[in-house]
C-alpha positions, -999 to 999 in steps of 0.1 A, spaced: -142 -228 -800 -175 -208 -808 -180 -182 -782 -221 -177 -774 -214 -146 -749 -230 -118 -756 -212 -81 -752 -240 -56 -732 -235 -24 -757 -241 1 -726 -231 28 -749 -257 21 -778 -285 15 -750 -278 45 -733 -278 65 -770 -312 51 -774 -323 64 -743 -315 98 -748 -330 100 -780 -359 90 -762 -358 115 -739 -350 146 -762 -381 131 -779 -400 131 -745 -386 165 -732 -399 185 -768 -435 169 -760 -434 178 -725 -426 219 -732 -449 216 -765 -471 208 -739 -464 226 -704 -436 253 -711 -416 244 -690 -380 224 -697 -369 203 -670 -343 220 -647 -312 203 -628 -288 219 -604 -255 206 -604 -232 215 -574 -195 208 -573 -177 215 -537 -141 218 -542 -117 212 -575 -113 166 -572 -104 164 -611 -128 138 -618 -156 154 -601 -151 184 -626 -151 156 -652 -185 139 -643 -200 172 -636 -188 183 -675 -204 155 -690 -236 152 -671 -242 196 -681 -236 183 -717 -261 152 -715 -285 179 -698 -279 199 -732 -280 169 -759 -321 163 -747 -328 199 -739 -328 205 -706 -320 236 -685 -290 230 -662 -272 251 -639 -242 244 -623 -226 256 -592 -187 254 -579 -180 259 -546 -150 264 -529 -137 232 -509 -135 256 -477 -170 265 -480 -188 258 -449 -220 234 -443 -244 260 -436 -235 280 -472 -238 244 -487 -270 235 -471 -282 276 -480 -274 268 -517 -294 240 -517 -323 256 -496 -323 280 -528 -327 255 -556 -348 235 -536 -371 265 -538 -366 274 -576 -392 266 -594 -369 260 -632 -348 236 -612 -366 199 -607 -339 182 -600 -306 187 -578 -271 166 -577 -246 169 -552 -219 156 -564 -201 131 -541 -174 128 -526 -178 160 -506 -146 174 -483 -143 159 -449 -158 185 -431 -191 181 -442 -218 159 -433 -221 142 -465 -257 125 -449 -270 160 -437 -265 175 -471 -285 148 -489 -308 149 -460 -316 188 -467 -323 180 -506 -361 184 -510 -371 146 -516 -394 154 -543 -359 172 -568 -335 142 -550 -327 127 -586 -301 105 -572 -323 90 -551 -306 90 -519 -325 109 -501 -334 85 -467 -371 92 -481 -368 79 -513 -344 49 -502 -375 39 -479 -395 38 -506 -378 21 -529 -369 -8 -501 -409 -11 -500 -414 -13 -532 -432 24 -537 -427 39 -566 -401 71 -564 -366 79 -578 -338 47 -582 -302 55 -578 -292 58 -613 -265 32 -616 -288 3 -604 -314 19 -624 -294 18 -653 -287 -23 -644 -319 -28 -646 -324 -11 -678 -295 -30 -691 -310 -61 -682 -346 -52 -699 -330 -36 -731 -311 -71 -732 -344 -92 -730 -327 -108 -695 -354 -116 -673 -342 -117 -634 -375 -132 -624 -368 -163 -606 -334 -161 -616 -301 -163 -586 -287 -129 -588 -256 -125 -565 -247 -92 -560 -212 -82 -547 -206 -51 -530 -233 -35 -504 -225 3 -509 -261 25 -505 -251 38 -544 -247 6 -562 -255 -27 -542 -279 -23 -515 -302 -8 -539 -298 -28 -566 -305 -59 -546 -337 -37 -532 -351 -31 -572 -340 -70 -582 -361 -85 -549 -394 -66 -555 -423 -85 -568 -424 -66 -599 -421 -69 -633 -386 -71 -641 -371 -81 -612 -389 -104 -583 -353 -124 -584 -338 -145 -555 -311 -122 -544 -280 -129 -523 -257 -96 -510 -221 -105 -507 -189 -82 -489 -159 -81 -475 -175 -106 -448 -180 -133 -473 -155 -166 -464 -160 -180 -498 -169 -158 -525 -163 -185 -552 -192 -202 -529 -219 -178 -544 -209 -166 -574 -206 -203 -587 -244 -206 -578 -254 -172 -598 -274 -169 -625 -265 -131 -630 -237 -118 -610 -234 -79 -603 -200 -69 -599 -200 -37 -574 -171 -43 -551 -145 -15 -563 -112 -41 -566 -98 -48 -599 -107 -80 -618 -118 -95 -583 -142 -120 -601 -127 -143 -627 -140 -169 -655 -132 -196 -631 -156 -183 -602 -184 -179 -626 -219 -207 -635 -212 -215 -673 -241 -196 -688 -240 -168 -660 -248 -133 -668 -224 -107 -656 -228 -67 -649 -194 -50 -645 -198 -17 -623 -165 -12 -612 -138 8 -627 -105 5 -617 -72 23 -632 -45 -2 -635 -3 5 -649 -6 -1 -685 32 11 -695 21 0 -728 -9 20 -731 2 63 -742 -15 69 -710 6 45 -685 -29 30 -674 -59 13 -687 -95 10 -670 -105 -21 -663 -138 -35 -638 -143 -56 -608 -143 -85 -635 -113 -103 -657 -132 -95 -687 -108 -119 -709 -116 -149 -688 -153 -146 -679 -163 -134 -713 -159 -170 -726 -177 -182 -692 -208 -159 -696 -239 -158 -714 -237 -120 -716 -212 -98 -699 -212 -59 -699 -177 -47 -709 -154 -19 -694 -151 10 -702 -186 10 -722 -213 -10 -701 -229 6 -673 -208 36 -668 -231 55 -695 -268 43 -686 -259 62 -651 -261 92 -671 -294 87 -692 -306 72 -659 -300 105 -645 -318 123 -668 -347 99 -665 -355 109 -634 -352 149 -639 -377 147 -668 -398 119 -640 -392 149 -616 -403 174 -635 -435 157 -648 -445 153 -611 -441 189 -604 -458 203 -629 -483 180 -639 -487 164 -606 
C-alpha cells in the first residue's frame, strides 16, 4: 500500500521560526536598543511547571531576549502574587509576562490574569485580548492555537472553506482556535464545528471533517476509523501512557491513535514533535509583537 500522509515536522517549523526571530530581534535593538523583555513567574515547585518554565528561559536566550524569572513559594498569598505582577507590569525591560498555569488552589487563577496589563499579556488570556480576538481585532493569540495555525500555513493547508471540527472547548486550546479558524481572514474563514464531553456521536462529526483538531486531553480518543479519508489531523494532546517496555515505564502519546489515522490522513502532526514546540516560538512571537508596540507604538 503506498501511504500519501504527510508527517507535520512541528519541530523543524518551529526551528525556522526562531531563526526568524533571532534574525528579527538583532534588527529590532540595531534599531531601538532595547531587547524584548519577558517575566516568567512560577508559584509553587509542580515538576513540570519547572520544566516548561526551563525551556521557555532557554528559547528566550537562543533569539536574544532578556528574561527574568521569578519562583514563588506555593504559600504565597494573592495579593504578593498580584504585587509581583503590579511590578513587572510597570518595568519598562519587561514587555511581556507569563504566569505559568496551573496555579495552587487558593488563588484566583482569573483575577491573576485579570491583573496582567493587557498590552504585556503574551499568552493572550487576558478577558481583553480574548474579546478581541473573538471579533476579529488584531491583538495577542494564545500560543498553542497560534502555533496551529502556523502549522497549517507553513504546511500550505488552506482552512478557507474547509470543515474543521475541533474537539475540546478549553479557553487555552479550543475555544480560541475555533475563534482564529472562523474569522474572515486570510488563513482561516473555515466552517467550524466545537465538539465536548456533550457530543452523543463524536464519530458523527469527525467523519464530516476536513481538518480535525484534537484538543480533548484523553489518550488516543480519535482513531483511523472515525476519521474522512483525506482528513487533516492536529494532535494537541499529550498523554503519558505505561510503556513497561520503554526505560522510562511510559511513553507520550496524543488525543489521536497515531498508527491508525496516519494511514487515514492527508497530513497528521505527530506526538511528541508536532505542536508541542510551535507553542514556544509562538510565545516568543508575541513578546517581540509586544515589544514592537511598546516601543515603537
Amino acid at each position: 500500500m503506498i501511504m500519501r500522509h504527510k508527517i507535520i515536522d512541528g519541530k523543524a517549523i518551529s526551528k525556522q521560526i526562531r531563526t526568524e526571530l533571532k534574525q528579527q530581534t538583532e534588527t529590532f535593538h540595531s534599531e531601538t536598543g532595547v531587547l524584548p523583555g519577558l517575566a516568567f513567574i512560577l508559584v509553587g515547585e509542580n515538576p513540570a511547571s519547572q520544566v516548561y518554565v526551563k525551556m521557555k528561559g532557554k528559547a528566550c536566550a537562543e533569539v536574544g531576549f532578556h528574561s527574568v524569572t521569578k519562583v514563588l513559594p506555593a504559600d504565597i498569598s494573592q495579593q504578593e502574587l498580584v504585587k509581583l505582577i503590579d511590578a513587572f507590569n510597570n518595568d519598562p525591560k519587561i514587555h511581556g509576562i507569563l504566569t505559568q498555569l496551573p496555579l495552587p488552589d487558593h488563588i484566583d487563577e482569573a483575577a491573576v490574569i485579570e491583573s496582567i496589563d493587557p498590552n504585556k499579556d503574551v499568552d493572550g488570556f487576558h478577558p481583553i485580548n480574548v474579546g478581541k480576538l473573538l471579533i476579529g481585532l488584531k491583538t495577542f493569540r494564545p500560543c498553542t492555537p497560534a502555533g496551529i495555525q502556523e502549522l497549517l500555513i507553513r504546511s500550505n493547508i488552506d482552512p478557507a472553506g474547509k470543515h474543521v471540527v475541533v474537539v475540546g472547548r478549553s479557553n487555552i486550546v479550543g475555544k480560541p482556535i475555533a475563534n482564529i479558524l472562523v474569522q474572515k481572514q486570510k488563513w482561516a474563514n473555515a466552517v467550524v464545528t466545537i465538539c465536548h464531553t456533550g457530543a452523543r456521536d463524536l464519530l458523527y462529526y469527525t467523519k464530516q471533517a476536513d481538518i480535525v483538531i484534537a484538543a480533548v486531553g484523553r489518550a488516543e480518543v480519535i482513531t483511523g476509523d472515525m476519521l474522512k479519508e483525506g482528513a487533516v489531523v492536529i494532535d494537541v494532546g499529550v498523554n503519558r501512557i505505561d510503556d513497561p517496555g520503554s526505560e522510562k515505564g511510559y511513553k507520550l502519546v496524543g488525543d489521536v491513535h497515531f498508527a491508525s489515522a496516519v494511514n487515514v490522513a492527508s497530513a497528521i502532526t505527530p506526538v511528541p514533535g508536532g505542536v508541542g514546540p510551535m507553542t514556544i516560538a509562538m510565545l516568543l512571537a508575541n513578546t517581540l509583537q509586544a515589544a514592537r508596540e511598546q516601543i515603537v507604538g
